[in-house]
Each structure stands twice: as C-alpha cells, then as structure tokens.
C-alpha positions as CSV (number, residue, x, y, z in Angstrom):
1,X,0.0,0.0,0.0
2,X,1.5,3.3,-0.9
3,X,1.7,6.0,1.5
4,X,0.2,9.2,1.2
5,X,2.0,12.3,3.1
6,X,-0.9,14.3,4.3
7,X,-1.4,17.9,3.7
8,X,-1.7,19.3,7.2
9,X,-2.3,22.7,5.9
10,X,-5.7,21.2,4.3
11,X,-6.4,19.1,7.4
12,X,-5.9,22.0,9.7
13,X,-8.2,24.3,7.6
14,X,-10.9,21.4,7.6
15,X,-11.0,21.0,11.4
16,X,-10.1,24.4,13.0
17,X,-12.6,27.0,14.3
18,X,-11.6,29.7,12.9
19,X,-14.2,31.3,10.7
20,X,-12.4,31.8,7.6
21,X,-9.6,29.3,7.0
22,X,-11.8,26.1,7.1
23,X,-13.7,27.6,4.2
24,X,-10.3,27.6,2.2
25,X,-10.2,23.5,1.7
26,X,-14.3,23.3,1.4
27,X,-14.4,21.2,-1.6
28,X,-18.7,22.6,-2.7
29,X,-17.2,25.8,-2.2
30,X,-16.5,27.9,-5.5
31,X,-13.0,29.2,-6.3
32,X,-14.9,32.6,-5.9
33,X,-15.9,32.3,-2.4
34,X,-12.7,30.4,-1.4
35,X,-11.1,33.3,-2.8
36,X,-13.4,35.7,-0.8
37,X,-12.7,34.1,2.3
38,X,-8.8,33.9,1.7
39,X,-8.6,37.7,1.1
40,X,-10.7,38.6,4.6
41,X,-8.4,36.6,6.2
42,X,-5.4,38.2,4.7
43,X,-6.7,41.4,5.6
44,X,-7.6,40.6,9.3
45,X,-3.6,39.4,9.8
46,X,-2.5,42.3,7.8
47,X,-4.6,44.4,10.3
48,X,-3.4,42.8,13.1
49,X,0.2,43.0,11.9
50,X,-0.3,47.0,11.6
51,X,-2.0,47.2,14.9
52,X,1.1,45.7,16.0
53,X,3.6,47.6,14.6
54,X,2.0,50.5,15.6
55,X,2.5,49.3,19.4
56,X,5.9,48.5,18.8
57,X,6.9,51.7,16.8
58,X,5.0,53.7,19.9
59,X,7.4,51.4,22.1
60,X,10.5,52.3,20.8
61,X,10.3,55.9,19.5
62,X,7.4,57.5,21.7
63,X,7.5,55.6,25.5
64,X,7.1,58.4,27.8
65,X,3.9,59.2,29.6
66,X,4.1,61.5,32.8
67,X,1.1,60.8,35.1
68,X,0.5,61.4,38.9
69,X,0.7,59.1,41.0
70,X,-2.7,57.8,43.3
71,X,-0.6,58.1,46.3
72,X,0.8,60.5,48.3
73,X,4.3,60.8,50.3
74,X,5.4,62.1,53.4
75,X,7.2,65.2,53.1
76,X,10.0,64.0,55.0
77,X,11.0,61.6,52.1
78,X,12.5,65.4,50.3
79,X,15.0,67.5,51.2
80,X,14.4,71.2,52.6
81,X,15.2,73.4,49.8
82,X,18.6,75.6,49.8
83,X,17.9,78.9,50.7
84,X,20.5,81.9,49.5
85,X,20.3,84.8,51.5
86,X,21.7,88.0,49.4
87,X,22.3,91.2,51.9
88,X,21.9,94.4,49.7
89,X,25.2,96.0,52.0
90,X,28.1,94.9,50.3
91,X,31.1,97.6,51.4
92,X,32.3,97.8,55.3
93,X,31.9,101.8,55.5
94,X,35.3,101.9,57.4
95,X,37.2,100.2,54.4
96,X,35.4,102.5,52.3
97,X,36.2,105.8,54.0
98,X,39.5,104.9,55.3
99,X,40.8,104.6,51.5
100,X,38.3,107.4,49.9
101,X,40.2,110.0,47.2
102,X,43.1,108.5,48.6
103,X,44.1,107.7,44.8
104,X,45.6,104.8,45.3
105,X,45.4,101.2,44.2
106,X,43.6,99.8,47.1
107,X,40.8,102.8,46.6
108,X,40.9,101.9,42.6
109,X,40.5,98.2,43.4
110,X,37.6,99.2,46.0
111,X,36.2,101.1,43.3
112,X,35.7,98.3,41.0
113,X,34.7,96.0,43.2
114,X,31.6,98.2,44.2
115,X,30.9,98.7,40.5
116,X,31.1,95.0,39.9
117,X,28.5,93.9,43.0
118,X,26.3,96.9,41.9
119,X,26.1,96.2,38.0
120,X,25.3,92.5,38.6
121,X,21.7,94.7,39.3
122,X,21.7,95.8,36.1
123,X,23.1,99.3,36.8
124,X,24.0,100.6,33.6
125,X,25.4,104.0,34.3
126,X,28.9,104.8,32.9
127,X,31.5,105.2,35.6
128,X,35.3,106.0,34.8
129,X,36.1,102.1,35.4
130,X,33.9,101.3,32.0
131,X,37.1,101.3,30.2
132,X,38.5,98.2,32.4
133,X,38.0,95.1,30.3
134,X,39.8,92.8,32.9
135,X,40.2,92.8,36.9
136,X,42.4,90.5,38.4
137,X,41.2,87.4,40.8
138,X,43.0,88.9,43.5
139,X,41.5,92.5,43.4
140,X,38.0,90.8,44.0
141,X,39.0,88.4,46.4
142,X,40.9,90.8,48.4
143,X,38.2,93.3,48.8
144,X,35.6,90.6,49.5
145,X,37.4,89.7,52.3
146,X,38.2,93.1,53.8
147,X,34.7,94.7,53.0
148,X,32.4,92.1,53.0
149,X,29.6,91.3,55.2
150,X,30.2,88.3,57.6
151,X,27.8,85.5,58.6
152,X,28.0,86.4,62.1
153,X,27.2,89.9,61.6
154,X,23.7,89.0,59.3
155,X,23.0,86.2,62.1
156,X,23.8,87.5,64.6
157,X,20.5,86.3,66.5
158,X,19.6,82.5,67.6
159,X,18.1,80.6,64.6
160,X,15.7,77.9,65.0
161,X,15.3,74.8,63.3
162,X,12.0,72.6,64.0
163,X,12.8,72.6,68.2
164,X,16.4,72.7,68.0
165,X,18.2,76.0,68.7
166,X,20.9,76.8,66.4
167,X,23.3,78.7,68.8
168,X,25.8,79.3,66.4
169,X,23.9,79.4,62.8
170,X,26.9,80.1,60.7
171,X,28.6,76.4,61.3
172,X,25.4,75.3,58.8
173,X,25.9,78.1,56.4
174,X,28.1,78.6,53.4
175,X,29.3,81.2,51.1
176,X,29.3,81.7,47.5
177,X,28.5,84.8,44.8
178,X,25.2,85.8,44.1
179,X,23.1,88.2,42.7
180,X,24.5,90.5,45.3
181,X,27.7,89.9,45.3
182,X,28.5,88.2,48.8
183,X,25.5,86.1,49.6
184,X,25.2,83.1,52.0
185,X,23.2,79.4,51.4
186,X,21.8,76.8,54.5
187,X,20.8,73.6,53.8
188,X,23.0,73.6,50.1
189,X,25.2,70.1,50.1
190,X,28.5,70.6,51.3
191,X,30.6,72.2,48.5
192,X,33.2,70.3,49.1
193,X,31.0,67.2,47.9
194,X,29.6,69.5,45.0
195,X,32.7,70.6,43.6
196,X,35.8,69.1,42.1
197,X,38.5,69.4,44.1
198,X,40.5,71.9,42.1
199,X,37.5,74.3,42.1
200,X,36.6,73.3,45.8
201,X,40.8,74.6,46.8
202,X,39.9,78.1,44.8
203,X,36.8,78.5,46.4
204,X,38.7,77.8,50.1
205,X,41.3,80.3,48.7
206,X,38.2,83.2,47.8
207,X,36.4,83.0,50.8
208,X,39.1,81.7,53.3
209,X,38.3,84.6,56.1
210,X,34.4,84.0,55.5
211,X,33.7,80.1,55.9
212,X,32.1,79.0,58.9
213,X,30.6,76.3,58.0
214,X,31.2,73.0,59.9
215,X,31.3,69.7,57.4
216,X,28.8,67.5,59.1
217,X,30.3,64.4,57.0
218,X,29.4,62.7,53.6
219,X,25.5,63.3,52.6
220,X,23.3,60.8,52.1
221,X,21.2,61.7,49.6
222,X,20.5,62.4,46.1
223,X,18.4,63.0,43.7
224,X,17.6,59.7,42.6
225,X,17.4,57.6,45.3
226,X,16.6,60.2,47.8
227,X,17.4,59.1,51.2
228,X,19.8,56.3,52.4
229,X,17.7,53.5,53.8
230,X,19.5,53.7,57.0
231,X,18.9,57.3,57.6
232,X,17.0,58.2,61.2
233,X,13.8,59.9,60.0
234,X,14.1,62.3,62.5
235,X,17.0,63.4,61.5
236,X,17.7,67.6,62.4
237,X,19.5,70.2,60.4
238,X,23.0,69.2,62.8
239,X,22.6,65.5,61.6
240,X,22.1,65.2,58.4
241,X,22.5,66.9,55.0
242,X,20.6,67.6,53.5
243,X,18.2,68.7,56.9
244,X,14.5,67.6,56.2
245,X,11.3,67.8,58.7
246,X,8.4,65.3,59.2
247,X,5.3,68.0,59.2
248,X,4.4,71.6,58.5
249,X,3.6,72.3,61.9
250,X,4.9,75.7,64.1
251,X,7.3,72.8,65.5
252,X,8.9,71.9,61.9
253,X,9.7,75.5,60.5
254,X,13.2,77.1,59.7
255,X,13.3,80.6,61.5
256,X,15.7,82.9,61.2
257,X,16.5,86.7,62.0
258,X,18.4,88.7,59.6
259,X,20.4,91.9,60.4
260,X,21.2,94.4,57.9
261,X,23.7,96.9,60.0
262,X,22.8,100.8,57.8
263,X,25.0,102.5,59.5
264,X,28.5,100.1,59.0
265,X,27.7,98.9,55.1
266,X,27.0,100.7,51.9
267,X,25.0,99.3,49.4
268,X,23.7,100.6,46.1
269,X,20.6,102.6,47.1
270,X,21.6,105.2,45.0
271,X,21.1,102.6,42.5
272,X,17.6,102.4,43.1
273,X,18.2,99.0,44.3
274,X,17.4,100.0,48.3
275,X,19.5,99.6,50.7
276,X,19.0,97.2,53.7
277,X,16.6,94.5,51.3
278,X,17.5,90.9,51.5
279,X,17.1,89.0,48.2
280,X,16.2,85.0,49.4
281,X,16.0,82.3,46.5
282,X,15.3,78.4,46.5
283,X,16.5,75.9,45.2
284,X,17.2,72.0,45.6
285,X,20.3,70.9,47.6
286,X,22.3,69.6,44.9
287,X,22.2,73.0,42.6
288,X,24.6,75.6,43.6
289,X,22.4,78.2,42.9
290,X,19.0,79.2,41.1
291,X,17.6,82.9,40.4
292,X,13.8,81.3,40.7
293,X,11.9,81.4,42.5
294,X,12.9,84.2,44.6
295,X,11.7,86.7,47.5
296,X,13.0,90.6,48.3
297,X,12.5,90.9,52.0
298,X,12.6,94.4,53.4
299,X,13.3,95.7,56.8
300,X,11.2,95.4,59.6
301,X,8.8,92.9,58.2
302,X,7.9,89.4,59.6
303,X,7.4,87.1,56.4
304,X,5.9,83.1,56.3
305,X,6.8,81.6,53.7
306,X,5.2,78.7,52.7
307,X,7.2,75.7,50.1
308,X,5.6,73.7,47.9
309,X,7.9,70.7,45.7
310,X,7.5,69.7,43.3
311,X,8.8,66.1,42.7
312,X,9.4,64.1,39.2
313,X,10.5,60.4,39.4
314,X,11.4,58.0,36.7
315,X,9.6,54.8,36.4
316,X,12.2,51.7,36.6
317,X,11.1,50.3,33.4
318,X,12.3,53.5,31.5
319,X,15.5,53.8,32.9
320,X,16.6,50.9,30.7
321,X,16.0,52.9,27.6
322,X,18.2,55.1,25.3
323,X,19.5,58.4,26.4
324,X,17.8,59.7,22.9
325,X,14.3,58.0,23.8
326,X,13.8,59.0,28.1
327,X,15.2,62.3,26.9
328,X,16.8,62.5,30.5
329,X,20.0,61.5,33.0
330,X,20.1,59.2,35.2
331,X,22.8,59.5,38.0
332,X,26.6,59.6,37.2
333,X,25.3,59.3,33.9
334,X,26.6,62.5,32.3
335,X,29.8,64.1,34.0
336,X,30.8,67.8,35.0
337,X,33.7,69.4,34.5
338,X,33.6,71.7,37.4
339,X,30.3,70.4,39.6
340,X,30.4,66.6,41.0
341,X,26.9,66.8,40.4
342,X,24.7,66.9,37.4
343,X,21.8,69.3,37.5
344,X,20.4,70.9,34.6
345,X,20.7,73.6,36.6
346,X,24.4,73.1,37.2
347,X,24.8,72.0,33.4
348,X,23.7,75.2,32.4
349,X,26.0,77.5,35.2
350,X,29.0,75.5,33.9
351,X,28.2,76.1,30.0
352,X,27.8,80.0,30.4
353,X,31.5,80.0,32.1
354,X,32.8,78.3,29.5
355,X,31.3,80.6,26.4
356,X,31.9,83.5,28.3
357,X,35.6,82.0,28.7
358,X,35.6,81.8,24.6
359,X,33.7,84.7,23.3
360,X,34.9,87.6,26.2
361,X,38.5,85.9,27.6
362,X,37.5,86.0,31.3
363,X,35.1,84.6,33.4
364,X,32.0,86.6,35.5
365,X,32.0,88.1,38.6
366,X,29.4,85.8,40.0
367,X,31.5,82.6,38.6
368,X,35.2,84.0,40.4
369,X,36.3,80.9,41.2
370,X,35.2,78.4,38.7
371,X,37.2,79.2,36.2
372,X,40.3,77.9,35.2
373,X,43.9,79.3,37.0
374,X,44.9,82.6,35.9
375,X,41.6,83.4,34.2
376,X,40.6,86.9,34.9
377,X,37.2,88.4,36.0
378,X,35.3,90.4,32.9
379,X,35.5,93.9,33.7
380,X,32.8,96.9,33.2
381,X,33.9,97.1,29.4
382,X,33.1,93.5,29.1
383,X,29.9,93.5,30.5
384,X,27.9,93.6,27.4
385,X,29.9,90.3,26.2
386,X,29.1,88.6,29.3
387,X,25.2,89.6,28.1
388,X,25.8,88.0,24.9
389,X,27.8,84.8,25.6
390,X,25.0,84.2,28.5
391,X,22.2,84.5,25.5
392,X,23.9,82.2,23.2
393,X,24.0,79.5,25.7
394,X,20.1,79.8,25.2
395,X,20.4,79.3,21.4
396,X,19.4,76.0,20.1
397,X,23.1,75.3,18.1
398,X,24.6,76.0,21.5
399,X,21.9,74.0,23.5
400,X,22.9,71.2,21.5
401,X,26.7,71.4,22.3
402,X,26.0,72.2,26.1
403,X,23.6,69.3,26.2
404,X,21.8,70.1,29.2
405,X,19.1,67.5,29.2
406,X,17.0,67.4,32.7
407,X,17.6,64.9,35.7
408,X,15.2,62.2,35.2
409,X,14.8,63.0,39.0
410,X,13.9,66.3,40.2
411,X,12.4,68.3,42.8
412,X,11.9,72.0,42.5
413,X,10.2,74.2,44.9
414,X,7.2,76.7,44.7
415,X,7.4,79.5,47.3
416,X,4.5,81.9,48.6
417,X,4.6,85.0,51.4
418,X,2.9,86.3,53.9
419,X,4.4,89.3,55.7
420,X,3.2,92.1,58.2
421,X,5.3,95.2,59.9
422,X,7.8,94.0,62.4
423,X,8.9,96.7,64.2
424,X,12.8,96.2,65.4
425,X,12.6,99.4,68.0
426,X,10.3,97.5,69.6
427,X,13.2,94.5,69.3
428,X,15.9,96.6,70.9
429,X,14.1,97.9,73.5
430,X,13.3,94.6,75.2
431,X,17.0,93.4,74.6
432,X,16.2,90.9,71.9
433,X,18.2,92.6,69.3
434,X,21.3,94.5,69.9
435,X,23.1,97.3,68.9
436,X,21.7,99.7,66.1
437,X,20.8,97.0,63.7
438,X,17.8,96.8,61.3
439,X,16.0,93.7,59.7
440,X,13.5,90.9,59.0
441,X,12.3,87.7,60.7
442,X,11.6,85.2,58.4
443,X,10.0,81.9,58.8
444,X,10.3,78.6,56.4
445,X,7.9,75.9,56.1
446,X,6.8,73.4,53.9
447,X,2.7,74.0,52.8
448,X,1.5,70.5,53.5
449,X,2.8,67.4,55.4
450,X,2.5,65.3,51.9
451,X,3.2,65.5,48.4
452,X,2.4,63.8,45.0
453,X,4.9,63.1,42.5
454,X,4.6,62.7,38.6
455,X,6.0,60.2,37.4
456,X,7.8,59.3,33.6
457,X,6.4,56.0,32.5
458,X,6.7,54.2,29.1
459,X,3.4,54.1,27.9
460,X,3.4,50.4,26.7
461,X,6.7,48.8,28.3
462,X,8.3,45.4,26.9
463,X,6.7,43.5,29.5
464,X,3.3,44.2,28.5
465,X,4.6,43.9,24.7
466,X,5.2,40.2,25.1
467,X,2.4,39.4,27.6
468,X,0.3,40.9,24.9
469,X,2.2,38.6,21.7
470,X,1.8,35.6,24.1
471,X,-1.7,35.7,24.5
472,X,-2.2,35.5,20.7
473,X,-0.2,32.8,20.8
474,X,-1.7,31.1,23.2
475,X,-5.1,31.6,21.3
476,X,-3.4,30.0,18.8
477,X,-2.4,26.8,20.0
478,X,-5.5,26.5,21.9
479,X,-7.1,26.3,19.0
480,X,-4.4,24.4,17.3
481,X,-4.8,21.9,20.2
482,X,-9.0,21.7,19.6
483,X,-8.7,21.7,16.5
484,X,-6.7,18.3,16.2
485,X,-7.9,17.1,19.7
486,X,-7.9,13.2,17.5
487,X,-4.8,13.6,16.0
488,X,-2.1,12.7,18.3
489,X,0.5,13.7,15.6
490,X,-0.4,16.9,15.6
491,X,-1.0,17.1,19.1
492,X,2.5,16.3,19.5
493,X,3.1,19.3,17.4
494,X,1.2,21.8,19.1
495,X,3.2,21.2,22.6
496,X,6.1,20.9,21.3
497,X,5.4,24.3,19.6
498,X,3.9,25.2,22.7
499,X,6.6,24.1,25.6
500,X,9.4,25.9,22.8
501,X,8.1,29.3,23.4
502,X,7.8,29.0,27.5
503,X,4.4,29.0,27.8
504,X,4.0,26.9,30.6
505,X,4.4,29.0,33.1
C-alpha cells in the first residue's frame, strides 16, 4: 500500500474553528468564495500585523507618559530646599572711607569692586572704570574679604530649626557669589562634595576669612534615590545633609533673624536698588544656585513663607532605555567638568562659564572661582559680552553642544509670602536685638505634610509587549490543540510548539 504524506495545511483548515480558514479546503465551495474568504483573512492578519507595529513603533520611538501618582508621600522623604540669603550692603563703611580719594590702588581696586556687585543689578550708568576690560582674581577676592559682610554679623540672633536652637547658625551656612555679590546658602550640600577638588581649593582660597561652615560628613542623599535606607527619619538640620522635617507644623519651621547693619555697610541705594533689602532664592540641595523662585524681603517685616515641591521620578522600566528615547540623565550618567553633580541647573552654570571664557576671555564676577587658573574676571567694558555669551548658551546650536538634558529625577520648589510690619525698635528695646541693627524675621515651612509626585512611564513597556504577543499565541495553540484534539500527531506538534516558546508558566 503506498503511502500518502498528508497535507496538514488542508487538514488543519478542515478541522479548525476559525471562521475563515476552514472555508479555504471546502471542496462545494466555489473558487470565488474560497477566494473571498482567503482575502478577509489576509486582511484581518494584515490588520493585526499593523496594529502591532504601531505598538511597537510607539514602544520604541514615543515611550514616555508622565502621570500622577494615586498616592501620596510624606514630606519627609525630600530634602528642605537651599535657601541663599543676598544682603543688599556689600562695602564695610570703614574700608570704604578709610581709603576714599586717597588715589591709590587699594581705593581703585575698591572702586571696582563696588561697580562689579552693583552692575550684577543691572546698573548701567557709565562710571570711569567702564574702560577696564579685565580685573584680576586677586583684586576681587581681596576686597571681599576686607569689605564684605560676615555671617556672624547677618546672624547675629539664635536661629531655630524645627525645636532645635541653632546657637551658632553660621557652622550650617556657606558662602558663595550671588546676585549680590556676597551672599550666604543653609541647607545647600557641602561644596566640598559638589565641587571638584580643584574648584573646591579656589573656592577655600576666595572665601578663606568667611567660611564658617562646619562639614557635618558625607550626605546621604541624592536626587535619585533620595534618602539612604539607613537614615533616622528624625534626622535635624545638625545630623544630616541635607536637613528635612516630618510635618508643616509651628514645631517643623526654619526661623531665622536677619540683620542688615545701615550705619556700617553701603550698598547701592543710590542705584535704586534700596539699601537694607534681602534677596532669598530656592532651590534644591544639589544646585549651587538658582535665580527662581525668589523673595525681596525688606526691613522690619515678619514674612511666612510657605514651600511647595515639586517632585518628578522616573519609572524603573524607562531607565533601561536610550538616552535619545527617556530624553533624561540618570545618576553619574553624564559628568561635569567643574560640579560633581549633574543638575540641569548646574549644566547650564557651567556652560555660560565656559562661552563667556571663549567669546569675552575672562570669566563673570558671579562665577570668580570656577574658572580655570589665571583666568581673569570680565571687567565693566566686558559686561555687554558677558550679556551675549549668556544668550547664546540659550540658542538652540549652542543648547545642542552644552547638552543640558534634565535629571530624570527632580524636585523644584514653589514659594509663597505672607508678611506684616515688624517693628525692630520694639526688638531693641526689650534686649532681643542688639546694637543699632535693622532687619526681617523670616519663617520657612513646607505648605503641606504630603506630596504627590509625577512620574515618567513608558506608555506600553516590553513587558506588557510580550504578555500581549503571548496571549495570541496562546489563542493559537489553543485552538491548534482543539482543532486536532484526534490527531495525536499533531498534538504532538502543538506542545512541542507550545513548551518551545515558555508557555508553561
């Protein structure tokens, strides 16, 4: 007897349940409707096929979905902003008057170092130092340290943090250059642990007779994983860095006193900038220092002021993904030349350095020591390169080469006042401020105990991709399987087919 190799293809069509391929083999069926039937089924696959691709193209070119998440998180799982504190008094009268029309270098030097805190707010007037295209590091340092306003002296009252007493404020707080010129920043990771070394030694050398500050050790945090798992959550401002606080209560606030001393500092009033006013700005620990948002408190004022984060997280099953596609760093993933950190914020600080390094030859007054060795500080005549080079970085040629993508993590901070007439007569007279001082008490505090955070997602993530192909599979074999439940051949088949794509489990 001569064997006949069976068509499985014909037996298959004869016995499945599909609607349309057992009509394919139907021997009283016309070549017509067999036809018919063979192009509906084409097109349903080819459908399907183009349903599919679309999924995959949307996997792998469009993934990212920000949403907010149904649950809310204790404040204390964030950081306390860094707050900069810019006094308006930048020159010790003494210095001032002890060297006036004295005509000598030292008055010169004192001279431009005025115009150089007072032009950072945009004072434009032409002074006979607008022909000085370069100042040297020294000239600024050197009068920063023998005119500028110490901690002690802004501080000079007890701070309080949640129910601790800071007796001595100052060991928490660090210098840098601000909008000001001199300003001081609480709560701001230790720059030794933001900087590279060789920018951390200049800016020891800059300030060297105005740090207080007291390294409370390595932090713990950043921006991706927030806090170490080990970390007390009660942690205060002396323990930890950086501080954070468990509630929004009178108990968890940040107070402090500012002094502004009128009669021992000039500042550039008549600039129209006021004399005595405290610019305060916010930003998160591991940026060295954001314009926005931002608060001008004036004399004899009590402010509350009330912080609201705003908090981004990246979903694990994006962080796999391209740079090009999450559109985003992760941590350590992009590297600094000056900062050990990567903020967009930083990013950006350290690409306006180095174009106004290239286009003017010297380096801002506000970046002084983050610039390379023997780089000078732009002087008045260079001020409107500065302008331009700071521009450009915003130009999209140049945002390409600075390539300042965001954090994938990030928390920024939303601030609102409150603030009422504080009178500081009242103060001296009942011994709780001293000498002939003026200025502002000024509370911090977060606006609610909880927070919700938005969240980058892919929108259909590989997982789901699979799950999704191995269900039609498994449709398929089931049918495969009930189709030939008599034919042990092909059941044979069907497992095999079945056990070689892990379907089992």
């Amino acid at each position: 007897m001569k064997f006949v190799k069976p068509n499985w293809f014909l037996e298959y069509c004869e016995k499945t349940t599909s609607p349309c391929m057992k009509y394919f083999s139907t021997k009283h069926r016309s070549l017509i409707e067999k036809s018919f039937w063979i192009l509906i089924f084409v097109l349903m696959i080819s459908i399907t096929l183009k349903a599919l691709s679309v999924l995959v193209n949307v996997w792998i070119n469009h993934p990212i979905v920000m949403f907010i998440e149904n649950t809310e998180s204790p404040i204390q799982e964030i950081p306390f902003p860094s707050i900069v504190i810019c006094p308006s008094s930048q020159i010790r009268k003494s210095v001032w008057e002890k060297h006036m029309n004295t005509n000598s270098t030292y008055w010169n030097n004192l001279k431009i170092y005025r115009d150089k805190t007072c032009t950072a707010n945009a004072y434009t007037q032409r002074s006979e130092h607008n022909f000085i295209e370069y100042v040297d590091y020294d000239i600024i340092k050197n009068s920063l340290q023998d005119s500028g306003i110490s901690c002690a002296e802004i501080f000079q009252s007890d701070s309080k943090w949640q129910n601790t007493t800071l007796k001595n404020v100052c060991e928490y707080i660090q210098p840098i250059i601000g909008i000001f010129g001199l300003c001081y920043t609480i709560n701001m990771m230790p720059l030794n642990q933001m900087l590279k070394d060789m920018y951390y030694q200049r800016y020891s050398d800059f300030f060297s007779k105005n740090i207080t500050y007291v390294d409370t050790g390595k932090s713990n945090w950043n921006l991706e994983n927030g806090y170490s798992f080990y970390t007390n959550q009660h942690d205060t401002i002396v323990d930890v860095t950086p501080a954070r606080t468990n509630g929004v209560s009178y108990n968890h606030r940040l107070r402090l006193m500012l002094h502004n001393l009128d009669d021992e500092f000039l500042g550039c009033t008549n600039l129209g900038i006021g004399n005595g006013r405290f610019l305060i700005t916010f930003s998160n620990p591991a940026e060295y220092y954001s314009l926005t948002p931002r608060k001008f408190i004036t004399p004899d004022t009590y402010t509350k002021i009330q912080i609201t984060p705003f908090v981004k997280k990246i979903n694990s099953d994006l962080m796999w993904r391209s740079l090009e596609i999450r559109q985003c760093y992760l941590q350590d993933e992009r590297q600094l030349s000056i900062f050990q950190q990567y903020t967009e914020l930083n990013c950006n600080r350290e690409c306006e350095i180095n174009k106004t390094i290239s286009m003017c030859g010297c380096v801002m007054f506000e970046g002084a020591f983050l610039g390379p060795n023997n780089i000078k500080i732009c002087g008045p005549a260079k001020r409107n390169c500065e302008q331009d080079a700071i521009q450009s970085t915003k130009l999209p040629e140049n945002q390409y080469e600075c390539n300042c993508l965001p954090t994938c993590s990030m928390i920024e901070y939303e601030v609102v006042d409150t603030s009422h007439f504080d009178d500081w007569n009242y103060l001296k007279l009942t011994n709780l401020v001293t000498n002939n001082s003026r200025g502002a008490t000024i509370e911090f505090v977060f606006k609610k105990p909880y927070f919700t955070a938005y969240t980058s997602s892919s929108i259909l993530n590989l997982k789901s991709l699979i799950n999704e192909r191995q269900q039609q599979i498994t449709i398929f074999i089931l049918r495969c399987r009930n189709s030939y439940i008599n034919t042990d051949r092909l059941n044979i088949r069907c497992n095999t087919f079945r056990f070689s794509i892990n379907l089992d489990k």
